[in-house]
C-alpha positions as CSV (number, residue, x, y, z in Angstrom):
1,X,-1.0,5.8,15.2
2,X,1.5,3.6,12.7
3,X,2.3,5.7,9.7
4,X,3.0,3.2,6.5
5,X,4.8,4.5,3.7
6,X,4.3,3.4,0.2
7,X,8.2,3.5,-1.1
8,X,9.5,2.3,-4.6
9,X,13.0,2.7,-3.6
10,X,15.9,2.0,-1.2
11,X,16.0,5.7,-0.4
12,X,12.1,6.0,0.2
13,X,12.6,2.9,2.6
14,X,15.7,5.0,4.3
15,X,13.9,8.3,4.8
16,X,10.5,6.5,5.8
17,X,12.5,5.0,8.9
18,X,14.9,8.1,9.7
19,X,11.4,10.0,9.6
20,X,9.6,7.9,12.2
21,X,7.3,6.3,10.0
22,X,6.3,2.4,11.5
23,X,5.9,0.4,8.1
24,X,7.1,0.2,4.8
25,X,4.2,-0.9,1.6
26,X,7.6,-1.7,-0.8
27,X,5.9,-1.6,-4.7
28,X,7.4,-1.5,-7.7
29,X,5.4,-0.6,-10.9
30,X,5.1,3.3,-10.1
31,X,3.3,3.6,-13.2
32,X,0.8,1.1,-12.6
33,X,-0.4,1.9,-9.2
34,X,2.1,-0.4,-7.4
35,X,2.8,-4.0,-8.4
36,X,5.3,-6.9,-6.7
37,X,8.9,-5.5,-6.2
38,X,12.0,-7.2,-7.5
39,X,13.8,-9.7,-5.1
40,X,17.0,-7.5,-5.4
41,X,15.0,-4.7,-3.9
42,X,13.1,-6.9,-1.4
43,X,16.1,-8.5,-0.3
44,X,18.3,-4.9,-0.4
45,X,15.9,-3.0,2.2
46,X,15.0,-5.8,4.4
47,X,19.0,-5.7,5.4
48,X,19.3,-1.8,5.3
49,X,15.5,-1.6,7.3
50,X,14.4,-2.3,10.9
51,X,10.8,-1.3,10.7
52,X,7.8,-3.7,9.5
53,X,8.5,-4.3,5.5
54,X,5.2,-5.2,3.8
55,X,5.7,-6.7,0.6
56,X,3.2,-6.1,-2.4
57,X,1.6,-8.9,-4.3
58,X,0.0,-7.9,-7.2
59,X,1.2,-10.0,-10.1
60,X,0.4,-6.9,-12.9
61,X,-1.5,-3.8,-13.2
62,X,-5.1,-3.0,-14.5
63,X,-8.0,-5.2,-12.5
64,X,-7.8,-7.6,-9.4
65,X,-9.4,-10.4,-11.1
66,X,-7.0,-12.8,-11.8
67,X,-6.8,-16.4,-13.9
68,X,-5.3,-19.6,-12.2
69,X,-1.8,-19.0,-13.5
70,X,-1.9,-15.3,-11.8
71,X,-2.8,-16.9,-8.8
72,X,0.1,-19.2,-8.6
73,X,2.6,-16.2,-9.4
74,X,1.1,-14.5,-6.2
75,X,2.2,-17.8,-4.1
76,X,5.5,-17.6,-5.5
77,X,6.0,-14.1,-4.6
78,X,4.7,-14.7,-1.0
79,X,7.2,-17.2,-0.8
80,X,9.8,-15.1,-1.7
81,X,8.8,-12.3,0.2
82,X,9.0,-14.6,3.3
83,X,12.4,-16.3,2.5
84,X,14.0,-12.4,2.3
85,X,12.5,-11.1,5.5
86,X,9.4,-9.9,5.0
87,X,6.8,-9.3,8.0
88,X,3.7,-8.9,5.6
89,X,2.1,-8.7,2.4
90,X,-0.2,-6.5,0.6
91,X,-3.1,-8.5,-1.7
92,X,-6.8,-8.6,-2.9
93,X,-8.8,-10.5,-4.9
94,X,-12.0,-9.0,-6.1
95,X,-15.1,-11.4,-8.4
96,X,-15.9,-9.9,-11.9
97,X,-18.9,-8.2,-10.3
98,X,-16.4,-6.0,-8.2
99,X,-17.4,-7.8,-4.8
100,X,-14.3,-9.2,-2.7
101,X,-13.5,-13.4,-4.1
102,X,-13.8,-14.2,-0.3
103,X,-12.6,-17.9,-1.0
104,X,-9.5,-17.4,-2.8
105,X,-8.3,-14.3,-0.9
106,X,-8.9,-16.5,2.2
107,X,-6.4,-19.3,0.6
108,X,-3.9,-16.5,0.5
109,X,-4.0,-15.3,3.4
110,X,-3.7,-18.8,5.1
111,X,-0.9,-19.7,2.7
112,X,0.9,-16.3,3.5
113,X,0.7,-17.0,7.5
114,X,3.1,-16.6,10.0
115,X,2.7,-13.3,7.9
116,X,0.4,-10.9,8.2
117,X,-1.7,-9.8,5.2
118,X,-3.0,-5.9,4.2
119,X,-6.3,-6.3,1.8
120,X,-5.3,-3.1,-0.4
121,X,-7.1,-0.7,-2.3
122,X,-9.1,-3.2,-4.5
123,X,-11.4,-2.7,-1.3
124,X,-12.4,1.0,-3.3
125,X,-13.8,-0.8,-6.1
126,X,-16.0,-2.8,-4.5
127,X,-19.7,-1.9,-5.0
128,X,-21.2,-2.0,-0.9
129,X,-18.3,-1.0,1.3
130,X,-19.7,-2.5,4.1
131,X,-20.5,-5.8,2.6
132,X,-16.9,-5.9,1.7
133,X,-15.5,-4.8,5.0
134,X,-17.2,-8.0,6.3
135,X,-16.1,-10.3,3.6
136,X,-12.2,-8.8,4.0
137,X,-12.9,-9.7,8.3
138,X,-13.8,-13.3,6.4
139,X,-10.3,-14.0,4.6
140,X,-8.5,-13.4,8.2
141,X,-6.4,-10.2,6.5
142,X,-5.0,-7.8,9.5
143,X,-6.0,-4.6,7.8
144,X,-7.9,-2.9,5.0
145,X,-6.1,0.5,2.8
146,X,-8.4,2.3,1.5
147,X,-9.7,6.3,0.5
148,X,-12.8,5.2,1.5
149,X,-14.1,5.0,-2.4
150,X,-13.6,8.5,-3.3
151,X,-10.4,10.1,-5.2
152,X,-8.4,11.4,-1.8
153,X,-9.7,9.8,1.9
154,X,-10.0,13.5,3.0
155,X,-13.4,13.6,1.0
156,X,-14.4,10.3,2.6
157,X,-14.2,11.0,6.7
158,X,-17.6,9.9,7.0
159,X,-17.4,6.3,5.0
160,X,-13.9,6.2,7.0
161,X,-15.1,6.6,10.3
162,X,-18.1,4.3,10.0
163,X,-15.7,1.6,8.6
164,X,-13.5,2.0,12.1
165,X,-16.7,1.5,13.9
166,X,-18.0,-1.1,12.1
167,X,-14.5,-2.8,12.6
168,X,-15.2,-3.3,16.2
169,X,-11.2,-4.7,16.7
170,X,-11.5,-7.2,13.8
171,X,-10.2,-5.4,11.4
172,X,-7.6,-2.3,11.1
173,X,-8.6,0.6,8.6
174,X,-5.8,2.6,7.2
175,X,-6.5,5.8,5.1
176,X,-4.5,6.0,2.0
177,X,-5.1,8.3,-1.0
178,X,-4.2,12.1,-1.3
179,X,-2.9,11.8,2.5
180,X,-0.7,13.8,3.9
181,X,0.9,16.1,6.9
182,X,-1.8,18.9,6.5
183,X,-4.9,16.9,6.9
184,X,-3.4,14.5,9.0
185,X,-5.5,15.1,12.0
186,X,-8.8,15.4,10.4
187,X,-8.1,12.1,9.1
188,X,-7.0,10.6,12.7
189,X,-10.3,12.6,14.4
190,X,-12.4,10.3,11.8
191,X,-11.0,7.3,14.0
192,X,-8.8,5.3,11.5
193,X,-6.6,3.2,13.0
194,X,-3.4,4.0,10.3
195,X,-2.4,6.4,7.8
196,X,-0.7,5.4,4.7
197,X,1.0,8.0,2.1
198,X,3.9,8.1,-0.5
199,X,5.2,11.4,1.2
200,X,6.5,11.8,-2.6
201,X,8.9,14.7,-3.9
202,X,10.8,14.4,-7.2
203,X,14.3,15.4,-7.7
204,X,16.2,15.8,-11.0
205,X,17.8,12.5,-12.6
206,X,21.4,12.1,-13.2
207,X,21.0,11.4,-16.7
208,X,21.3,14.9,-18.9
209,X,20.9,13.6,-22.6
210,X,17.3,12.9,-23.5
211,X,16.2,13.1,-27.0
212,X,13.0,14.8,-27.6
213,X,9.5,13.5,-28.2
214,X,10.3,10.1,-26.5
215,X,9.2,9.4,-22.8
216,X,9.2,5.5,-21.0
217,X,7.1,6.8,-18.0
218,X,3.6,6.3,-16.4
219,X,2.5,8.3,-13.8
220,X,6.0,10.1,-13.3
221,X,6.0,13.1,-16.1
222,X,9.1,12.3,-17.4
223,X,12.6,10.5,-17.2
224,X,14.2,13.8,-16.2
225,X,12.6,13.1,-12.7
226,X,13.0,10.6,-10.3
227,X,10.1,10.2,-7.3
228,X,11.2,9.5,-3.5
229,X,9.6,10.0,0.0
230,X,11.0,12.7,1.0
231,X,12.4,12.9,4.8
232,X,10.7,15.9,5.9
233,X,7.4,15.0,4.5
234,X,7.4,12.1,6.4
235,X,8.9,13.4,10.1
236,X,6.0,16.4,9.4
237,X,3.4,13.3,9.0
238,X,4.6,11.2,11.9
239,X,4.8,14.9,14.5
240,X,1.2,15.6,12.8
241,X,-0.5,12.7,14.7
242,X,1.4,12.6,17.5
243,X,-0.1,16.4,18.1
């Protein structure tokens, strides 16, 4: 079973690989859920990494319905995530009634090839999971991340286990969401075919002035923190499903 790692940093990417994990989702945006990465950091782990590198393209936060210029940003970035090394990409388009854009996911998936394409977890906000499991199977993408529509994918075994079925070798489903080394192999029972999981601790920043009442973070609680996957977290993960 691959283990993916959703890293933000150099150091995430380092510890994901020394850990045994098979794949790297590289974001940036913490804040935001995850959003396209810088080139420099792109570029920086693809020569510091072996394993598969999965770039994210996802042009801002908030919604996955996007305007014409949005779309053209997203083929920019695929182009720059193949020119530095990538092996994949991670994108979704979704209609404003929440149902996958079948046609213009399709067009970026074809226009990504000879790389291989993750539909991510616009899939949860999709109103008939199965209707959009078939629709993703549609655009040609390699793989689907998703809890399964609820918070954490440990509260969705069922949904999960139907959508492996249902998959029938079309179509990988990878758990992400609240995943981690301790319900590892409840998740792998359900018959995903991948885990996915930050494997996130945070350790103190090197900066030691910070004047009060004033924070620039997002999900992070402060700038007296600074997230990473941690090593451990992620060798505990990968010896989990190999149990």
């Amino acid at each position: 079973m691959t283990i993916e790692i959703c890293a933000y940093s150099l150091e995430s990417c380092i510890n994901a690989q020394a850990g045994g994990a098979g794949r790297i989702e590289l974001c940036g945006g913490l804040g935001e859920g995850g959003t396209t990465p810088s080139a420099g950091l792109i570029e920086i782990v693809r020569k510091n990494i072996d394993i598969q590198l999965y770039v994210m393209i996802r042009p801002r936060g908030g919604d996955f319905v996007y305007d014409f210029f949005e779309e053209e940003i997203m083929r920019k970035d695929i182009d720059l995530a193949k020119k530095l090394g990538a092996n994949g990409v991670v994108l979704g388009i979704l209609m404003p009634d929440g149902n996958v854009d079948v046609a213009r996911t399709k067009a970026l998936v074809d226009y990504a090839a000879p790389l291989k394409v993750t539909f991510h977890r616009a899939f949860d906000l999709t109103p008939d999971p199965m209707k959009a499991l078939k629709d993703i199977i549609a655009t040609g993408a390699e793989r689907i991340l998703t809890s399964g529509q609820k918070p954490s994918a440990i509260q969705a075994t069922e949904l999960l286990g139907k959508l492996s079925r249902e998959a029938d070798g079309k179509i990988e489903i990878m758990a992400g969401g609240g995943v981690n080394h301790n319900n590892a192999a409840e998740l792998k029972a359900a018959g995903v075919h991948a885990l996915h999981l930050t494997a996130k601790k945070f350790r103190p920043a090197r900066q030691k002035f910070f004047p009060e009442g004033i924070s620039m973070a997002g999900e992070i609680p402060d700038e007296k923190s600074v997230m990473y996957s941690d090593l451990e977290l992620v060798e505990a993960m990968v010896q989990a499903v190999s149990e």
